[in-house]
C-alpha positions as CSV (number, residue, x, y, z in Angstrom):
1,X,36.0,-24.5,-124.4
2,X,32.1,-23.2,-124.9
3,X,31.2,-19.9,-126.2
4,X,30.0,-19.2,-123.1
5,X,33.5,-19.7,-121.3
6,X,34.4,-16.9,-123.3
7,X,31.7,-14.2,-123.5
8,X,32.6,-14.1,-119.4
9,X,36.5,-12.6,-120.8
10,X,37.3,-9.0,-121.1
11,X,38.5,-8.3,-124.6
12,X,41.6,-6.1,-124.7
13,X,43.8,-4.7,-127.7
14,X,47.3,-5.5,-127.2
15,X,48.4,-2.4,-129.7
16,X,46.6,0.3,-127.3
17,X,45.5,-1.4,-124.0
18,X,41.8,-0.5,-124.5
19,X,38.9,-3.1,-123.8
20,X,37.4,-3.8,-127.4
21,X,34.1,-4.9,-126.0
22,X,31.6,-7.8,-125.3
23,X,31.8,-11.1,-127.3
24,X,27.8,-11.6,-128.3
25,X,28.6,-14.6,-130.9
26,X,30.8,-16.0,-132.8
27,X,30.8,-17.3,-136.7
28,X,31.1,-20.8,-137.4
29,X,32.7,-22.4,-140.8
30,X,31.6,-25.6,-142.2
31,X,33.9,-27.9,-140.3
32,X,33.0,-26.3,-137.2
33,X,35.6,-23.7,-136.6
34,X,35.8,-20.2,-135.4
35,X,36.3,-17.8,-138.0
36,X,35.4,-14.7,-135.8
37,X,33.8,-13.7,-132.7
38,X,31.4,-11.0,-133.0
39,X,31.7,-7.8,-130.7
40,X,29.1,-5.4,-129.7
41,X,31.7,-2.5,-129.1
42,X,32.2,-0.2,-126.7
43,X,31.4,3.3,-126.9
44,X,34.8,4.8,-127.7
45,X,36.3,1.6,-129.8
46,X,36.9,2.1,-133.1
47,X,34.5,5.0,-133.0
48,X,31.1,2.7,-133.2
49,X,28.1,4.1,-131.6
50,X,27.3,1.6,-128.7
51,X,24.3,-0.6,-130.8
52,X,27.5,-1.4,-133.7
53,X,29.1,-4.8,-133.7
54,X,32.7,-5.7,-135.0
55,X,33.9,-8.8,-136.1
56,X,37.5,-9.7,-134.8
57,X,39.0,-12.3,-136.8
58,X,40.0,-15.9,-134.8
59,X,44.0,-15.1,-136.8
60,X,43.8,-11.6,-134.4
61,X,43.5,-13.8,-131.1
62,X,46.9,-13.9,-130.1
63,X,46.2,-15.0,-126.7
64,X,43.1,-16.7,-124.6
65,X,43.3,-16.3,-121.0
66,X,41.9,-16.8,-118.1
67,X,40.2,-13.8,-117.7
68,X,41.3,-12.3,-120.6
69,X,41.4,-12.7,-124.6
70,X,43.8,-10.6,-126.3
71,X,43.7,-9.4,-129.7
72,X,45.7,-7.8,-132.0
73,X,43.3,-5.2,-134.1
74,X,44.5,-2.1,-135.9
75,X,41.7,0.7,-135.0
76,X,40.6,2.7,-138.0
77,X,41.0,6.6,-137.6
């Protein structure tokens, strides 16, 4: 699978429903894996303005779809 496969998924938080955001990259470790995929957030998420970006850890994936990626991210309050 390519980045680009899935910067075209929605991002949705399986505690609350909500979509999380846009993925706009991702961080690589030195053998080449995904350690986190970095999100330039929606408005209301996690109470960014909309120019702040989020990391969601790869271990908060807890399902890739095909036209969505769920996550599992406790929002601060």
């Amino acid at each position: 699978m390519r980045l680009s496969d899935l910067q075209s998924k929605n991002i949705v938080n399986v505690l609350d429903g909500k979509n999380v955001g846009t993925i706009i990259d991702a961080n690589i470790n030195e053998t080449g894996s995904i350690e986190s995929l970095v999100i330039e957030a929606n408005k209301k998420f996690l109470s960014f303005s909309k120019d702040e970006e989020t990391l969601v850890l790869w271990k908060d994936i807890t399902k890739i779809g095909e036209d969505v990626i769920l996550v599992n991210k406790q929002t601060r309050r």
